[in-house]
C-alpha positions as CSV (number, residue, x, y, z in Angstrom):
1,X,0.0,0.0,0.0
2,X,1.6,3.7,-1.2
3,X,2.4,5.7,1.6
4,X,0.2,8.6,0.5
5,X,-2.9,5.6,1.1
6,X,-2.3,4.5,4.1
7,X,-1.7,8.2,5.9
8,X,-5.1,8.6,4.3
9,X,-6.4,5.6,6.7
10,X,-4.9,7.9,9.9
11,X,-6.5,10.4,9.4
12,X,-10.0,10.0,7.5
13,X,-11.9,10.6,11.0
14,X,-11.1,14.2,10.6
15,X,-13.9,14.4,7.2
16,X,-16.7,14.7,10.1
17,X,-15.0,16.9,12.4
18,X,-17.3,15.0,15.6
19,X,-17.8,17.4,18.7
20,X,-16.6,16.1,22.5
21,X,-19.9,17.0,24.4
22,X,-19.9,17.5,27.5
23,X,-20.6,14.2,28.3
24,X,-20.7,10.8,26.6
25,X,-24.2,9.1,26.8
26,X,-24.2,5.4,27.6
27,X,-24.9,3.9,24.5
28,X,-28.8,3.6,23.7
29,X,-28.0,1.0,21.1
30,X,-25.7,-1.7,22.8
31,X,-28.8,-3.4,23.6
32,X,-30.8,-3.3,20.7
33,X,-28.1,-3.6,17.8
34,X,-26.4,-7.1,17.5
35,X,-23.2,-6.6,18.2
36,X,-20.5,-8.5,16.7
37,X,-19.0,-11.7,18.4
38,X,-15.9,-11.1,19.5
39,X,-15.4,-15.4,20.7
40,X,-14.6,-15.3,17.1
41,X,-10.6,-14.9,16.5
42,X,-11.2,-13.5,13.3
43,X,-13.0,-10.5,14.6
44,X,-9.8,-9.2,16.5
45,X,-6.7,-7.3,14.6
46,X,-4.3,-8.5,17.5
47,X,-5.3,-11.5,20.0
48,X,-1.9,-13.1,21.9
49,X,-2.5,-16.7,22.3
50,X,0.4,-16.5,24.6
51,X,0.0,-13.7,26.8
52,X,2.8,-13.4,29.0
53,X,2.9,-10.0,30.2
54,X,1.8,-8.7,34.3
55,X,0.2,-6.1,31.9
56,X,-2.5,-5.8,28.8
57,X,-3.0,-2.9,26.1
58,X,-6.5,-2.8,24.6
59,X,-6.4,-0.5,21.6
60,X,-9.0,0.8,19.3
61,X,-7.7,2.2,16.0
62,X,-8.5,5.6,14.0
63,X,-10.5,5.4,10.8
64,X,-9.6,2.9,8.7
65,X,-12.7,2.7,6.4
66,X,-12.6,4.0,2.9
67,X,-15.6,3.8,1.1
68,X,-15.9,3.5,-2.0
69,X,-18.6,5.6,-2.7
70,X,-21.2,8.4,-0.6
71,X,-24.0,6.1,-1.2
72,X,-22.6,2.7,0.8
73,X,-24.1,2.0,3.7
74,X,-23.5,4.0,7.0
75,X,-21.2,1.6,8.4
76,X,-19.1,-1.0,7.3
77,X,-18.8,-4.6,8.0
78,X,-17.2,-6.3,10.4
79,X,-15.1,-7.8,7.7
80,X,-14.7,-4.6,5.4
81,X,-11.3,-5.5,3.6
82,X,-10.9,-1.6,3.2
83,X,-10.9,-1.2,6.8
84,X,-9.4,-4.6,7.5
85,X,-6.0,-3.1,6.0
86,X,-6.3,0.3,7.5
87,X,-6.7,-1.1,10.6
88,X,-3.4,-3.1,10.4
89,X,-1.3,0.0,9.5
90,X,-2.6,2.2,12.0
91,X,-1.8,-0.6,14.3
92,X,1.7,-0.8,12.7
93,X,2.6,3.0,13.6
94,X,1.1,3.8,16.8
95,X,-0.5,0.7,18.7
96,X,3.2,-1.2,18.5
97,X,4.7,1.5,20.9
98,X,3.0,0.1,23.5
99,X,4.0,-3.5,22.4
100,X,7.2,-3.6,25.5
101,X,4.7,-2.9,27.8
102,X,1.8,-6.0,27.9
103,X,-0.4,-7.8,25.8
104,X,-2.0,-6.4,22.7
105,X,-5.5,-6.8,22.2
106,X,-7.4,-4.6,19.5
107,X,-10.9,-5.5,18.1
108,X,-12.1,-4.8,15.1
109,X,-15.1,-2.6,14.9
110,X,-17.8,-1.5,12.6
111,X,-17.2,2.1,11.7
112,X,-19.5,5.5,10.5
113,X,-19.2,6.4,7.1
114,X,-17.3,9.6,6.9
115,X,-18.3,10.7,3.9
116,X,-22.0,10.1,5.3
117,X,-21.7,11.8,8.0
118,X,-19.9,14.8,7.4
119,X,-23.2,16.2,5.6
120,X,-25.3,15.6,8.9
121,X,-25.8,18.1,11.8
122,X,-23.2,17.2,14.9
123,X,-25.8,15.8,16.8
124,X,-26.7,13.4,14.3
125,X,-22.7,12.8,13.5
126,X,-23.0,12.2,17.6
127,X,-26.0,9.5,17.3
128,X,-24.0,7.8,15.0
129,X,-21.2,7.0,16.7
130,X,-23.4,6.0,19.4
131,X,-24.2,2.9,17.5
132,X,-22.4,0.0,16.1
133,X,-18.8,1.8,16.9
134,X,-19.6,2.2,20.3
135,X,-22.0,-1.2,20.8
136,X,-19.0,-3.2,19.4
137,X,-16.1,-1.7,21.1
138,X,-18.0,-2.1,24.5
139,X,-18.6,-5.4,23.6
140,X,-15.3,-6.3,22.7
141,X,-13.8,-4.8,25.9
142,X,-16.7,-6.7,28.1
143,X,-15.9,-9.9,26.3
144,X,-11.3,-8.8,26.8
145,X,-12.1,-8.4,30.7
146,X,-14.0,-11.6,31.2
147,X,-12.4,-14.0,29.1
148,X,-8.9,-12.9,28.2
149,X,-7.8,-10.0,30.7
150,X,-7.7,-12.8,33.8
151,X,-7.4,-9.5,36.7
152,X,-4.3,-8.2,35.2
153,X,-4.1,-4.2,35.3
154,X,-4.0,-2.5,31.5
155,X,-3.7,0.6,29.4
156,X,-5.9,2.0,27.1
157,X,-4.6,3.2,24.2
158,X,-7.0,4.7,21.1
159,X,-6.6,7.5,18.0
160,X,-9.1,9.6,16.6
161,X,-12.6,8.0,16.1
162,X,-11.4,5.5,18.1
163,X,-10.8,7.6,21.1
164,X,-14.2,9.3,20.5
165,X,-15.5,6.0,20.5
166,X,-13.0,5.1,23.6
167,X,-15.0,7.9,25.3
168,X,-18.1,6.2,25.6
169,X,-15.7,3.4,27.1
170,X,-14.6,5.4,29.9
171,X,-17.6,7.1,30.4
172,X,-20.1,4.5,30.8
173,X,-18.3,1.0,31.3
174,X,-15.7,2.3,33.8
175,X,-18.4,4.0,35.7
176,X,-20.5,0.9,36.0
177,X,-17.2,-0.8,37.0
178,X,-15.7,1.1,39.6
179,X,-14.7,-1.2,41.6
180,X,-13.8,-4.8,39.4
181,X,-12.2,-3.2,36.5
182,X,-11.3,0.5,36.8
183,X,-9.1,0.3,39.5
184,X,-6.6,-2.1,37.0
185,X,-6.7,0.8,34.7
186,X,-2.7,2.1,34.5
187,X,-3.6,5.4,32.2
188,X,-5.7,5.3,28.8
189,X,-4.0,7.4,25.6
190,X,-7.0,8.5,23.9
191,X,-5.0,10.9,21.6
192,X,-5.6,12.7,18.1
193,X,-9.4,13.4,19.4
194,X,-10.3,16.8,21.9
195,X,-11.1,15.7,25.3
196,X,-12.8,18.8,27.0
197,X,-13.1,20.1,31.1
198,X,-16.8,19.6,30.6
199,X,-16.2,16.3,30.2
200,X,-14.2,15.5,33.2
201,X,-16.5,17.7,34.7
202,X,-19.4,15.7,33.7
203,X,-17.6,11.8,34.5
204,X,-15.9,13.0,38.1
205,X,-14.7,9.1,38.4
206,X,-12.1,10.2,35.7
207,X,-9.0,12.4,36.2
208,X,-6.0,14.1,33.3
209,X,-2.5,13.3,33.6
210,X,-0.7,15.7,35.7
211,X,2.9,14.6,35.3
212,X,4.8,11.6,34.0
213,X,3.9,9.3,37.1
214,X,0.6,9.1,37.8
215,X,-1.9,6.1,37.1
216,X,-5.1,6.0,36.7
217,X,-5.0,8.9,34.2
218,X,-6.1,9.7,30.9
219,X,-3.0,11.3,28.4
220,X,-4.3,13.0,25.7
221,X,-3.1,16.1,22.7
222,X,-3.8,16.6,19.2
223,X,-1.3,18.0,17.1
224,X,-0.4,20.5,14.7
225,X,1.5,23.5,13.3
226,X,1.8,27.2,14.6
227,X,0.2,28.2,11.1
228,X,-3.5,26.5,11.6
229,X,-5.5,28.7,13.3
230,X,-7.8,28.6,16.0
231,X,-10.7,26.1,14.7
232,X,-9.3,25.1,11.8
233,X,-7.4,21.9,12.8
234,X,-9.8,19.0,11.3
235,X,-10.5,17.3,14.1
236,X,-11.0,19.9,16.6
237,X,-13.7,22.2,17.5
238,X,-14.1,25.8,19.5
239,X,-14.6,23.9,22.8
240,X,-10.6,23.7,24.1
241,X,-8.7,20.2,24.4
242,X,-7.1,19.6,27.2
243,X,-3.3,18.9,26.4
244,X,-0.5,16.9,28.2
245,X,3.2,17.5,26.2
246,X,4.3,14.0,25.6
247,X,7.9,15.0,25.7
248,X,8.2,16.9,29.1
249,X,4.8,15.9,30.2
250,X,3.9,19.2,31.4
251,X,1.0,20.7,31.2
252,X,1.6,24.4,30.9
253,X,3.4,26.1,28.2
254,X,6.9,24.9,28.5
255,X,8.3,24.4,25.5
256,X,10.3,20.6,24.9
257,X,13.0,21.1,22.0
258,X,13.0,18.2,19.4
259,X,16.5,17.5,21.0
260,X,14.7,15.9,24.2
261,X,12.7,13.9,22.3
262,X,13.4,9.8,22.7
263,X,12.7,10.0,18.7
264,X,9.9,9.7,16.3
265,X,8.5,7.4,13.9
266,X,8.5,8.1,10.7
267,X,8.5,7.0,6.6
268,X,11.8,5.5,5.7
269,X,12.8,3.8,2.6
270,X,10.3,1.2,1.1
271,X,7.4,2.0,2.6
272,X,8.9,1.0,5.8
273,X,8.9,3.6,9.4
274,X,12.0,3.7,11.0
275,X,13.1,5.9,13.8
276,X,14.4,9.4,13.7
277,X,15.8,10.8,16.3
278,X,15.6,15.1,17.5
279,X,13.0,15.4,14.7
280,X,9.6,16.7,16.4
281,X,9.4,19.5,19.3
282,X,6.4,20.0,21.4
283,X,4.9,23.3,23.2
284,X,1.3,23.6,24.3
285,X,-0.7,26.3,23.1
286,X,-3.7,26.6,26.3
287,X,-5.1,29.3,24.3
288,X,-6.3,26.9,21.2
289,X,-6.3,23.5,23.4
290,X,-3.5,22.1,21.2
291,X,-0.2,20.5,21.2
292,X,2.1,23.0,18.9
293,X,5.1,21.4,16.7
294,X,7.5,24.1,15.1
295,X,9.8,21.8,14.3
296,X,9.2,19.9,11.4
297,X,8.4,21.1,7.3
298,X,5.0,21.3,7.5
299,X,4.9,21.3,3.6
300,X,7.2,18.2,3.2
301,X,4.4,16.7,5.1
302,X,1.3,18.0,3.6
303,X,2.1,15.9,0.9
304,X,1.8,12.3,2.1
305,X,-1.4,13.6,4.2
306,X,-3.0,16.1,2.5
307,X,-6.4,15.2,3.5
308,X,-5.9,16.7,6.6
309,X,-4.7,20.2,5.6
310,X,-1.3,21.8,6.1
311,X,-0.1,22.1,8.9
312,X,-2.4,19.7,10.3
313,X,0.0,17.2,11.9
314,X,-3.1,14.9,12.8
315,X,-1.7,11.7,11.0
316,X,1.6,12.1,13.0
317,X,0.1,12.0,17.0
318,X,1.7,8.9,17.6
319,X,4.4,9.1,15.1
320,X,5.7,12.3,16.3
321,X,6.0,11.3,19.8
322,X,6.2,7.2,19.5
323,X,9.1,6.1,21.8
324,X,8.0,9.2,24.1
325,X,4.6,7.1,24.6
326,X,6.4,4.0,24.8
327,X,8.8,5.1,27.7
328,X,6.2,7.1,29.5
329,X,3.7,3.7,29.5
330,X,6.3,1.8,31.0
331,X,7.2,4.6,33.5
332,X,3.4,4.3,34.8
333,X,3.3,0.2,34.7
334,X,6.3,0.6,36.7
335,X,4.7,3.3,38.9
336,X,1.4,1.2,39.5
337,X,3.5,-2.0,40.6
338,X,5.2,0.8,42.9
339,X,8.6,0.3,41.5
């Protein structure tokens, strides 16, 4: 797959440019929609049959579903090759940071029809994502927690319309789980999707990362250029985001030069990502809600994800900041086993 394609796949979320309410509603349609079967091997993009980690990663990836046309169906199928192989390279570049850490476990799950649902009102874009997505990622972390997880503590980890649907997760199945499965929870990485005060507000069994250390937390930034105004990032709205730097892991304006970064992960030779080190700074700008990169050629990399718009360094969350996410999820496993 050209590297031009699968950017595409990172960053296709962004078409509907969904809104972080103030809070996630329970889906209505987890009981009334059949949801997928996840005793099925074939309906999960990673399943260890070995796990032998003290420590699990369930991941939900960005969208991966291209249709080929405005008029197929709202979501895909479970099975959707288009999404099958989207899924698998968004896996390749930002769940596999975690990979030194525990187990990986990511589901496959129906997804919205961008296309669709960028010509409906946000809080019809909202209804739809509180449907299948959200029925079936529920369902595949009910089914992880009962019959794989075994009481071993785990990170979340999620991008774009997967961490708006990972919302929903955290919301409502934490909350009803407070006291069998929540507590296990190291941190959930719900980047490259706004997560707004109202909503903390709104689920006050949740809490944002303060530092580098503590568990329990949610880590979360989206991305781009000094250039992209206020608004204009795809994927973001005029509510603010909160932001954590994933380099200093501050969260106030101090700026983290590229030569403190652990590296990033980017498009080598032959299709391939390879590391590179110093390449991406971080700063956060509170007054837009964003994590600001002045680093990089924004126009060497509109190219390979134009979709997005330039400056909009969407496509890169995880890239940018890979092994920054990697050491920082091992810093909190070690942290919650109080080493």
């Amino acid at each position: 797959m050209e590297k031009n394609k699968i950017l595409y796949h990172l960053g296709l979320c962004a078409a509907f440019a969904l809104l972080i309410l103030s809070t996630a509603r329970c889906s209505k349609d987890s009981d009334i929609v059949e949801v997928t079967d996840y005793s099925k091997p074939e309906h999960w993009l990673a399943l260890p049959s070995n796990p032998d980690k003290p420590v699990d990663v369930f991941y939900l990836y960005p969208t991966a579903w291209t249709p080929d046309s405005p008029t197929e169906p709202v979501y895909c199928a479970i099975d959707n090759p288009s999404m099958i192989s989207g899924a698998a390279f968004a896996y390749s570049v930002q769940a596999t940071a975690f990979e030194t850490v525990g187990n990986m476990y990511a589901p496959f799950y129906r997804q919205m029809n961008a296309t669709y649902a960028q010509s409906k009102t946000e809080e019809e874009r909202w209804e739809l994502a509180d449907s299948f997505p959200v029925a079936d990622a529920i369902a595949a972390f009910d089914y992880y927690i009962r019959h794989y997880n075994n009481g071993r503590p785990f990170i979340l980890a999620a991008h774009s319309q997967g961490s708006h649907v990972m919302f929903f997760l955290l919301s409502c199945y934490m909350r009803e789980h407070l006291d069998d499965v929540y507590p296990r929870m190291i941190a959930a990485y719900p980047v490259g999707y706004p997560l707004t005060a109202d909503f903390l507000d709104a689920n006050d069994h949740l809490k944002f990362a303060e530092g580098p250390d503590d568990v329990g937390v949610i880590i979360s930034f989206n991305t781009q250029s000094p250039n992209v105004a206020f608004g204009d990032n795809v994927i973001m709205t005029t509510k603010l985001g909160m932001v954590i730097n994933p380099i200093n892991w501050k969260r106030d304006e101090t700026p983290a030069p590229a030569s403190e970064s652990l590296g990033s992960y980017m498009p080598g030779p032959d299709n391939g990502f390879v590391k590179v080190p110093a390449y991406a700074d971080a700063c956060i700008d509170l007054t837009m809600g964003v994590l600001i990169c002045n680093s990089v050629d924004e126009n060497a990399l509109y190219q390979p994800a134009s979709n997005m718009g330039l400056g909009v360094y969407h496509a890169w969350d995880y890239p940018f900041y890979y092994y920054n996410l990697r050491q920082n999820a091992e810093n909190r496993v070690n942290k919650y086993f109080g080493k």
